[in-house]
C-alpha positions as CSV (number, residue, x, y, z in Angstrom):
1,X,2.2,-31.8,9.2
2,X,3.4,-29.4,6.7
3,X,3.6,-25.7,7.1
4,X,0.6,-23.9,5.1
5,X,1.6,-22.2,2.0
6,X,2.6,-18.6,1.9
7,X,0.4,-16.9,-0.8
8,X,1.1,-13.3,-0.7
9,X,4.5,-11.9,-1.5
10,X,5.9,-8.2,-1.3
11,X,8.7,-6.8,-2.8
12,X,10.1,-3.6,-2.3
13,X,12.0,-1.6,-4.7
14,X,13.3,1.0,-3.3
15,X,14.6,3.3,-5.9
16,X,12.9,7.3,-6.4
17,X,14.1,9.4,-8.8
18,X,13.1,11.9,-6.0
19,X,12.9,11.9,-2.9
20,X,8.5,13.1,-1.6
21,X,8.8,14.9,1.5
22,X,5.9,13.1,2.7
23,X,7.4,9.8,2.6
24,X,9.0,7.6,5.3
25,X,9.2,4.6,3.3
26,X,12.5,3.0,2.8
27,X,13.8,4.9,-0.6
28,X,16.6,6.5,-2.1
29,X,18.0,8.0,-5.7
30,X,19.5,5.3,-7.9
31,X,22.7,6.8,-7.4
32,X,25.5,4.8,-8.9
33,X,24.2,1.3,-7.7
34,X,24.2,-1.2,-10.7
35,X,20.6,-1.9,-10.8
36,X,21.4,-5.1,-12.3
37,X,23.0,-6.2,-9.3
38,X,19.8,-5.0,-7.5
39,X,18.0,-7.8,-9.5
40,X,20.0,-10.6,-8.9
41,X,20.2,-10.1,-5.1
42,X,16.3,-10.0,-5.0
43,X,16.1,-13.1,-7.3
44,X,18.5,-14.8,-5.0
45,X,16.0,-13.7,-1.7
46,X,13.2,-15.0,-4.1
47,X,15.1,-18.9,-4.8
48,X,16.6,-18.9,-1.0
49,X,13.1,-17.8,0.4
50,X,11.9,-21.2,-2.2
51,X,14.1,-23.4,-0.2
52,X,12.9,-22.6,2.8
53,X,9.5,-21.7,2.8
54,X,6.6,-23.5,0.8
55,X,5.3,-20.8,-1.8
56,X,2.2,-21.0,-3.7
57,X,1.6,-17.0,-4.2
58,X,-2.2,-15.5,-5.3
59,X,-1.2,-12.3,-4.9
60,X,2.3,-10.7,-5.4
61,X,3.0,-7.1,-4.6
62,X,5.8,-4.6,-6.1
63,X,5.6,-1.3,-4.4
64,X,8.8,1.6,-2.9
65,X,9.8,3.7,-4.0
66,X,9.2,3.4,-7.5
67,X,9.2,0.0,-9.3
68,X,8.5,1.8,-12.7
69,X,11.9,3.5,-12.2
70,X,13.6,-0.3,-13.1
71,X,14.8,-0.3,-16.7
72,X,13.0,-2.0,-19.1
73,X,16.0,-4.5,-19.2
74,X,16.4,-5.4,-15.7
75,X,12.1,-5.4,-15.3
76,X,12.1,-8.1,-18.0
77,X,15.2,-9.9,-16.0
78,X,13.2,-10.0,-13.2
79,X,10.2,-10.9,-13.9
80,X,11.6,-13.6,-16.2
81,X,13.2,-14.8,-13.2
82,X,10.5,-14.9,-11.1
83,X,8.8,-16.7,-13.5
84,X,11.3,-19.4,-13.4
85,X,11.8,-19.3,-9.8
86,X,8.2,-19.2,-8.4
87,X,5.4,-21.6,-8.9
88,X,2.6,-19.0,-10.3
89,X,0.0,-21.4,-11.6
90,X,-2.7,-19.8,-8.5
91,X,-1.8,-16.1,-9.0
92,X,-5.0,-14.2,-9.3
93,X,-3.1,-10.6,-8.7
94,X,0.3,-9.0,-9.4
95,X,-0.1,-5.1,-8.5
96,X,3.3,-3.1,-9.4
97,X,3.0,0.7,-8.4
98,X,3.8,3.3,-10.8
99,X,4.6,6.9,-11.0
100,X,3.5,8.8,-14.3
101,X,6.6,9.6,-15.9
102,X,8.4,6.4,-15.1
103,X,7.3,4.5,-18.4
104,X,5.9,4.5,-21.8
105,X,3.8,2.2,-23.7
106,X,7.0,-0.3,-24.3
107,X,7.2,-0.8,-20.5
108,X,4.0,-0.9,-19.7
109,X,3.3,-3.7,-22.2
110,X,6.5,-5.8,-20.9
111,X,4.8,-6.1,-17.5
112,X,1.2,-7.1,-19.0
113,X,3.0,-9.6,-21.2
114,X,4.9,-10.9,-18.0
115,X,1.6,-11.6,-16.2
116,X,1.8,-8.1,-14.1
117,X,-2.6,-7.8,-14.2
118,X,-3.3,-4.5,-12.0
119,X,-1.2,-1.1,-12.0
120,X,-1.5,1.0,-8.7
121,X,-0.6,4.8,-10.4
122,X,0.4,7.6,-8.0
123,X,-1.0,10.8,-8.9
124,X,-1.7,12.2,-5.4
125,X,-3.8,15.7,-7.4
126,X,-4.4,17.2,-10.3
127,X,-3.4,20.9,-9.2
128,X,0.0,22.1,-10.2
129,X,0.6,23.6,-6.9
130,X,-0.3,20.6,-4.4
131,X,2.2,18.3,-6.7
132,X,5.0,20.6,-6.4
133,X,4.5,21.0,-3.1
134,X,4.7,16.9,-3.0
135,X,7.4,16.7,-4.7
136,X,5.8,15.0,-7.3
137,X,8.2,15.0,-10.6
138,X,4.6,14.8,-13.0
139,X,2.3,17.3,-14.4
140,X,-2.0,16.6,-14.2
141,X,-1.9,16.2,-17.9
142,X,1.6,13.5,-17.7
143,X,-0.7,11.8,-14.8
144,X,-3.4,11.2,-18.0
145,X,-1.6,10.7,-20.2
146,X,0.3,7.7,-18.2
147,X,-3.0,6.4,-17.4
148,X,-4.2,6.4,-20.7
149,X,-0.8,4.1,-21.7
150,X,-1.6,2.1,-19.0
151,X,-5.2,1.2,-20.6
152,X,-3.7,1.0,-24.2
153,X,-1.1,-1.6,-22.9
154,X,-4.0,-3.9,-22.0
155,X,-4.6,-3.5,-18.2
156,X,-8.0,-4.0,-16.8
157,X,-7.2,-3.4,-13.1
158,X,-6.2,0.2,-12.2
159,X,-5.6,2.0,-9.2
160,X,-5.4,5.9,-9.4
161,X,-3.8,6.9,-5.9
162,X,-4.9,10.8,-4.3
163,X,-3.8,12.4,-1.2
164,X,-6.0,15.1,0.9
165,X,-5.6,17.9,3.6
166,X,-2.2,18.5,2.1
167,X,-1.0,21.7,3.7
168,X,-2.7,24.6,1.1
169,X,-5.2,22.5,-0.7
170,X,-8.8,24.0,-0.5
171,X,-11.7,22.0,-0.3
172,X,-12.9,23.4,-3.7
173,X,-9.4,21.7,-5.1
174,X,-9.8,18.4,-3.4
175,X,-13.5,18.7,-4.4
176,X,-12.2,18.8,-8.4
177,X,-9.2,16.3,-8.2
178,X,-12.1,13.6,-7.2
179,X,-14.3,14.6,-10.3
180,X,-11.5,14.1,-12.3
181,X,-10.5,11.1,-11.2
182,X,-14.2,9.6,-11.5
183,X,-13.8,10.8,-15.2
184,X,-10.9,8.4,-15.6
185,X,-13.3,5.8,-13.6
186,X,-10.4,3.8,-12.8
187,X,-11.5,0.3,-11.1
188,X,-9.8,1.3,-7.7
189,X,-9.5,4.9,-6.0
190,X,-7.5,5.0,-3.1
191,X,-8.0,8.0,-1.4
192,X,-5.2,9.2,1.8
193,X,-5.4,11.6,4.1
194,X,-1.5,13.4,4.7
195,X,0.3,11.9,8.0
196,X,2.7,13.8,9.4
197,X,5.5,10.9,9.5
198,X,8.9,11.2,11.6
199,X,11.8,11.1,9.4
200,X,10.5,13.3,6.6
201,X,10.7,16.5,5.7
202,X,7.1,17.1,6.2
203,X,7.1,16.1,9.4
204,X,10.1,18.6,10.2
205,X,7.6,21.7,8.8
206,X,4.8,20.9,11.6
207,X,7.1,20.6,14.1
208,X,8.7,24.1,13.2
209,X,5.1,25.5,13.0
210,X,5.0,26.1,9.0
211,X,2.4,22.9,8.7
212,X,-0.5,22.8,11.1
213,X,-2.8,19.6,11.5
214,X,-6.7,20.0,11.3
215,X,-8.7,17.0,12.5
216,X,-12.1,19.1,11.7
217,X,-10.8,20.1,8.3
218,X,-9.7,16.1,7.7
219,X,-13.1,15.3,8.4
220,X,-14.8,17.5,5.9
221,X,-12.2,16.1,3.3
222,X,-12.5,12.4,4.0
223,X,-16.7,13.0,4.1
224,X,-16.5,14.5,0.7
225,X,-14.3,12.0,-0.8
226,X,-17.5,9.1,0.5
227,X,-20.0,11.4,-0.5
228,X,-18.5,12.1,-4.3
229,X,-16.7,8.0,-5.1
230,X,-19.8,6.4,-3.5
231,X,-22.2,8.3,-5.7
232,X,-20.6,7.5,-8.5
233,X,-20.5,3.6,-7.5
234,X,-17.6,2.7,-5.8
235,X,-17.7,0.6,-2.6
236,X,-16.2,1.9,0.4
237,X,-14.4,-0.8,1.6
238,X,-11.7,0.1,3.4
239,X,-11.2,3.6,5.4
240,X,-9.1,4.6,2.3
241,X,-10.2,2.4,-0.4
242,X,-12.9,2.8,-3.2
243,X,-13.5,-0.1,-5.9
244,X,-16.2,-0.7,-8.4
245,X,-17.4,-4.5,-7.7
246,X,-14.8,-6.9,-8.4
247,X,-12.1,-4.5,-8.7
248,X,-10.8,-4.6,-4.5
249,X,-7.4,-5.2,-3.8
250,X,-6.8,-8.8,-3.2
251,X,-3.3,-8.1,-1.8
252,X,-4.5,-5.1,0.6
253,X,-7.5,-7.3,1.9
254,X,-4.6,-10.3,2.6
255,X,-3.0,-7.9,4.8
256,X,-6.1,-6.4,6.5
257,X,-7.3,-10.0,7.1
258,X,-4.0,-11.1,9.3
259,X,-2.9,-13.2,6.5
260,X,0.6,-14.2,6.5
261,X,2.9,-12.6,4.0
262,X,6.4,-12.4,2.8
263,X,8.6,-9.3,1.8
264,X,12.0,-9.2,-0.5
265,X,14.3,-6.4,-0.8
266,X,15.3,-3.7,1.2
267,X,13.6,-2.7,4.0
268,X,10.6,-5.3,3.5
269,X,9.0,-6.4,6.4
270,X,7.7,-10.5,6.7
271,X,5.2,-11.3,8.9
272,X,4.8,-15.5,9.3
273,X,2.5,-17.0,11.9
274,X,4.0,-15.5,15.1
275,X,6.9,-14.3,13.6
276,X,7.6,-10.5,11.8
277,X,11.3,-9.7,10.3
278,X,12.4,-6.8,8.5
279,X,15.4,-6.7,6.0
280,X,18.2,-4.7,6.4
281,X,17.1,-1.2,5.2
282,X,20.6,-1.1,3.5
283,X,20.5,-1.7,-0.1
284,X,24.0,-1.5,-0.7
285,X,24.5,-3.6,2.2
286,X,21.2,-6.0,0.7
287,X,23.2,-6.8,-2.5
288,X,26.3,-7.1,-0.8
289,X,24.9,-10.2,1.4
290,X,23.1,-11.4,-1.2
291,X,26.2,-11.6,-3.4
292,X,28.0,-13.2,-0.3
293,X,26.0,-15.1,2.0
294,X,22.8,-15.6,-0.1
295,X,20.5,-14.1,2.8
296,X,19.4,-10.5,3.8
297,X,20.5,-9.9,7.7
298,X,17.4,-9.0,9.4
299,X,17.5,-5.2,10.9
300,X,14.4,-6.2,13.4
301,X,12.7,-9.5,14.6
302,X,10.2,-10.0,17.5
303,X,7.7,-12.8,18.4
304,X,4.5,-12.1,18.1
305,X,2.1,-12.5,21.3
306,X,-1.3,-13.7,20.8
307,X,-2.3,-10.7,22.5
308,X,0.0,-8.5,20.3
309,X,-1.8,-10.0,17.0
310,X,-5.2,-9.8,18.3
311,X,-4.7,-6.1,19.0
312,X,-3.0,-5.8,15.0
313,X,-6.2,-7.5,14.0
314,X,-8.9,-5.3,15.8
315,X,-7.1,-2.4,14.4
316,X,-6.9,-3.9,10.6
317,X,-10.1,-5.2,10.4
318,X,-11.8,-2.5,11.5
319,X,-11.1,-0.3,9.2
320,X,-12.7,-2.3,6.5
321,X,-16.6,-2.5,5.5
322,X,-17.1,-6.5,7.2
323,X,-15.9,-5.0,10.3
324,X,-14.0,-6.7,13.3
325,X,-15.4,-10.4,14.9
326,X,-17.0,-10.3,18.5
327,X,-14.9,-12.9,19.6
328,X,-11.9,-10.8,18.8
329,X,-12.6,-7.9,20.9
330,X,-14.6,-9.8,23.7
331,X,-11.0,-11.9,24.5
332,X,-9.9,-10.2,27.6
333,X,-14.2,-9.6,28.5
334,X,-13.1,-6.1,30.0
335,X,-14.0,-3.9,26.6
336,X,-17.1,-1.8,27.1
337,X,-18.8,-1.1,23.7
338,X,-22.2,0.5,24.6
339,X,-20.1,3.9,24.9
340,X,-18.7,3.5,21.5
341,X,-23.1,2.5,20.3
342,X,-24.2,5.4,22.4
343,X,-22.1,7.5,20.7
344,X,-23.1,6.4,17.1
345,X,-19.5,5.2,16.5
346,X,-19.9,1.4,15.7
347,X,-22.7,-1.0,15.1
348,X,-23.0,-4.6,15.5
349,X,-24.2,-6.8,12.9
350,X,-23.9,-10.7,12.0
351,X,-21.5,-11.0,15.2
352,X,-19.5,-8.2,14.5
353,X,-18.6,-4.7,15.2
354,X,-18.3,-2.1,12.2
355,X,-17.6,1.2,12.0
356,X,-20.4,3.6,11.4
357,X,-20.3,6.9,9.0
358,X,-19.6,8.9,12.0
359,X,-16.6,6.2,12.9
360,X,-14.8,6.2,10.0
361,X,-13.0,9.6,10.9
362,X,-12.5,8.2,14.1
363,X,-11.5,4.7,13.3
364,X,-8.1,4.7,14.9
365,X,-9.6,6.4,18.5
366,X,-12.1,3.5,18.2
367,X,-9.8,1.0,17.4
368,X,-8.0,2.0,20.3
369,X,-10.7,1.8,22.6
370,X,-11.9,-1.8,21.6
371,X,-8.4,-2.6,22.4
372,X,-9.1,-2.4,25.8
């Protein structure tokens, strides 16, 4: 018996024109790489990945760094390429991320015309002071402006990224970047709350003391975020995800279902049945075994466990509105869940467990706890 098609693909660009001090994603200046080079290795990945794997995507994925940062040349290379490598006749999604001043309307319409259907756009705020704090290389009125390009070039399906409890943002600031966001009323609002992540320059500040944490203060943030996107519509459907009907993330709701997936470039992490790889987070060294062997060396591997992927799943699941199985949790018969009810943390419904209001702030704590 054949192997089950793979239907969601990821591919991660890696190049940042800066560097966010927030962010411990695989990135890096452009530098004097020959981004055309870039292109063919991950085109290669793409045709080798063909010959091995049987590929009928629905969703495909392009996120970094900064995608948008690709030249309008070597975007229509690859894209063209993909076209020509990749079966695409069942793709119902192709997200590409975007920061504001990484295109114009010449760009923008390449990737509609090349089948690219939803644009996720990172503004993170709308105050001057939290995006230079970020890092963030746009102004509020670039962020609009980029959005409006975005809906002259034809695309439907928008996602308008924001970020809360960034170190110096009041409530009354978070309170206004969410009204103007609904003004926009974007299809998709994605709305995350600042982690502190090893590696980054953030993360070096609140360990020397100049950034503190604030679970209480989170928790007034994230509440005010479901208060103001679900009265104006948008279903919570993930713990940091808002979408008018039909507008959810097909590609995010892939990975929060266990689906298997794979990733090209850089850095990009495959998970396939039991097995999870990640790419050499090299991308000089990427392009280089491209060029030579054809194939990215792997930086990690491991076999997943049953065990280790019904744990992944409690914890994914949970944190979206259907909730987690019974069956899932109840494997190992030890969890206790009338603490969690008792508490007003969870509810079960239809032969599941999902997280109440009340839960949602605490939705890794729980998840930990149904664990067992």
């Amino acid at each position: 018996m054949s192997a089950p098609a793979i239907e969601h693909l990821y591919f991660h660009i890696p190049f940042c024109a800066q560097i966010c001090p927030y962010c411990a994603f695989y990135k890096h200046t452009p530098g004097k790489l020959a981004n055309g080079a870039f292109v063919e290795a991950l085109l290669q990945e793409v045709a080798s990945s063909v010959r091995s794997h049987p590929l009928k995507p629905k969703t495909l994925y392009f996120g970094g760094g900064t995608p948008t940062l690709l030249s309008r040349k070597h975007l229509e290379r690859l894209l063209k390429g993909l076209h020509q490598c990749l079966d695409l006749s069942a793709l119902e999604e192709w997200t590409f991320e975007a920061n504001p001043a990484t295109y114009n309307l010449a760009k923008a319409e390449l990737l509609r015309e090349q089948g690219v259907n939803r644009i996720s756009l990172g503004v993170q705020s709308w105050h001057a002071q939290t995006l230079k704090l970020l890092g963030r290389e746009h102004t509020a009125v670039e962020a609009k402006e980029a959005f409006a390009i975005l809906q002259e070039a034809g695309f439907e399906h928008l996602n308008v990224d924001l970020m809360f409890s960034v170190p110096g943002q009041s409530l009354q600031q978070w309170q206004e970047d969410l009204d103007q966001v609904i003004e926009l009323k974007p299809g998709h609002i994605s709305a995350y709350n600042l982690t502190y992540e090893e590696d980054t320059d953030f993360f070096k500040q609140l360990q020397a003391g100049r950034f503190r944490e604030d679970s209480d203060e989170d928790a007034v943030q994230f509440r005010l975020a479901i208060d103001k996107l679900v009265g104006a519509g948008y279903q919570h459907y993930e713990i940091s995800n808002y979408a008018l009907p039909g507008a959810q993330s097909k590609h995010n709701r892939a990975y929060w279902a266990g689906k298997d997936y794979l990733g090209f470039g850089p850095g990009a992490v495959s998970t396939v049945a039991s097995q999870r790889w990640k790419n050499v987070a090299d991308t000089a060294a990427y392009v280089r075994q491209m060029s030579e062997d054809g194939r990215s060396e792997k930086e990690e591997g491991e076999n997943l466990s049953a065990e280790q992927k019904r744990m992944e799943l409690i914890a994914l699941q949970l944190r979206t509105s259907e909730g987690v199985a019974l069956e899932v949790i109840d494997m190992d018969g030890v969890v206790d869940r009338e603490m969690l009810k008792g508490e007003g943390l969870i509810l079960e419904t239809g032969g599941r467990v999902v997280l109440t209001e009340k839960g949602k702030a605490l939705a890794d704590m729980v998840a930990l706890e149904l664990i067992g």
